[in-house]
DORO-754244 format. One record per residue (C-alpha): residue in one letter; x, y, z. Coordinates in steps of 0.02 Angstrom, whole numbers, padded with zeros to 5 digits, always signed. Layout:
AXYZ ...
// end
This chain:
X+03997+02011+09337 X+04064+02178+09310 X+03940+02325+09269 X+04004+02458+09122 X+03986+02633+09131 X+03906+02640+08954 X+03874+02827+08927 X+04087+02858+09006 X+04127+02722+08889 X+04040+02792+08741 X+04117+02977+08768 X+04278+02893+08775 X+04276+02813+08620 X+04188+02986+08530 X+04352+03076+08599 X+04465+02926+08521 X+04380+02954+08351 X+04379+03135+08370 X+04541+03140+08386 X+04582+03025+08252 X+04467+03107+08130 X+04573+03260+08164 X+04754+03197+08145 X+04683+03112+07956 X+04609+03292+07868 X+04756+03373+07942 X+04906+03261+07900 X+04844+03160+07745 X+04686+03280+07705 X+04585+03136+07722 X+04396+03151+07778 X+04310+02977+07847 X+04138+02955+07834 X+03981+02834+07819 X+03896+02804+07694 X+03728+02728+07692 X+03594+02632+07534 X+03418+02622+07623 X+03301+02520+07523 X+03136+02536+07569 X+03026+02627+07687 X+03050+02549+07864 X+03033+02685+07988 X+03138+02574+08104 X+03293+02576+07973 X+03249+02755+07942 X+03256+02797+08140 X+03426+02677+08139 X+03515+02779+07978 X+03457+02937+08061 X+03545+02919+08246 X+03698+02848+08140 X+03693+02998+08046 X+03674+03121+08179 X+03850+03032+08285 X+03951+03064+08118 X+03899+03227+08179 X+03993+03254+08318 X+04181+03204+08260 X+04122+03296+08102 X+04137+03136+07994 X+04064+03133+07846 X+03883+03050+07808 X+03759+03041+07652 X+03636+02920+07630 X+03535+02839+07461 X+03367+02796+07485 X+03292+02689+07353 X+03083+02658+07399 X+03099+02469+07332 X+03249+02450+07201 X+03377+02556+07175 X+03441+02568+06993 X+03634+02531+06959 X+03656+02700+06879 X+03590+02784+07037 X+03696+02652+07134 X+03877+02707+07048 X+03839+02895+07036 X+03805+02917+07237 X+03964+02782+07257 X+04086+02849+07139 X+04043+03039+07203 X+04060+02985+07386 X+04204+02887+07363 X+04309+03023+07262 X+04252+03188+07343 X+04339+03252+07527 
// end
C-alpha cells in the first residue's frame, strides 16, 4: 500500500485550478464558480456548503448559495439560477 501526501496533493491540485481559473477570465472572460440550493436546516450541510464555499475562495471562483428552510419556490429557484448563470 502506498501512503498519499494529502495536504501536498491538495495544494497541488488548488495551484492546477488556480491557474486554470486564471487563463479562463483572462482569455475568454469567463468566471467559474459553484453554485449551491440548501434545503433545510442541517447544520452538517450548512458546515459542508460553508468549507465548499470558503475553497472557491482561494482560486477566487465564484460561489452563492440558496437556502430554502423546507421548500424552495420555483420562482425563487429560476431567479437565483438564471442570475447566476448569466452574470460574470
Amino acid at each position: 500500500m502506498q501512503l498519499i501526501d494529502g495536504k501536498s496533493l491538495a495544494k497541488k491540485v488548488q495551484t492546477t485550478i488556480a491557474t486554470e481559473v486564471a487563463k479562463l477570465k483572462q482569455e475568454k472572460n469567463i468566471v467559474p464558480g459553484l453554485a449551491v440550493i440548501l434545503i433545510g436546516d442541517d447544520p452538517a450541510s450548512h458546515a459542508y456548503v460553508k468549507m465548499k464555499a470558503k475553497a472557491c475562495e482561494n482560486p477566487e471562483l465564484r460561489s452563492e448559495n440558496l437556502e430554502c428552510l423546507f421548500a424552495c419556490q420555483k420562482r425563487r429557484f429560476y431567479i437565483f439560477h438564471s442570475s447566476f448563470f448569466t452574470s460574470k
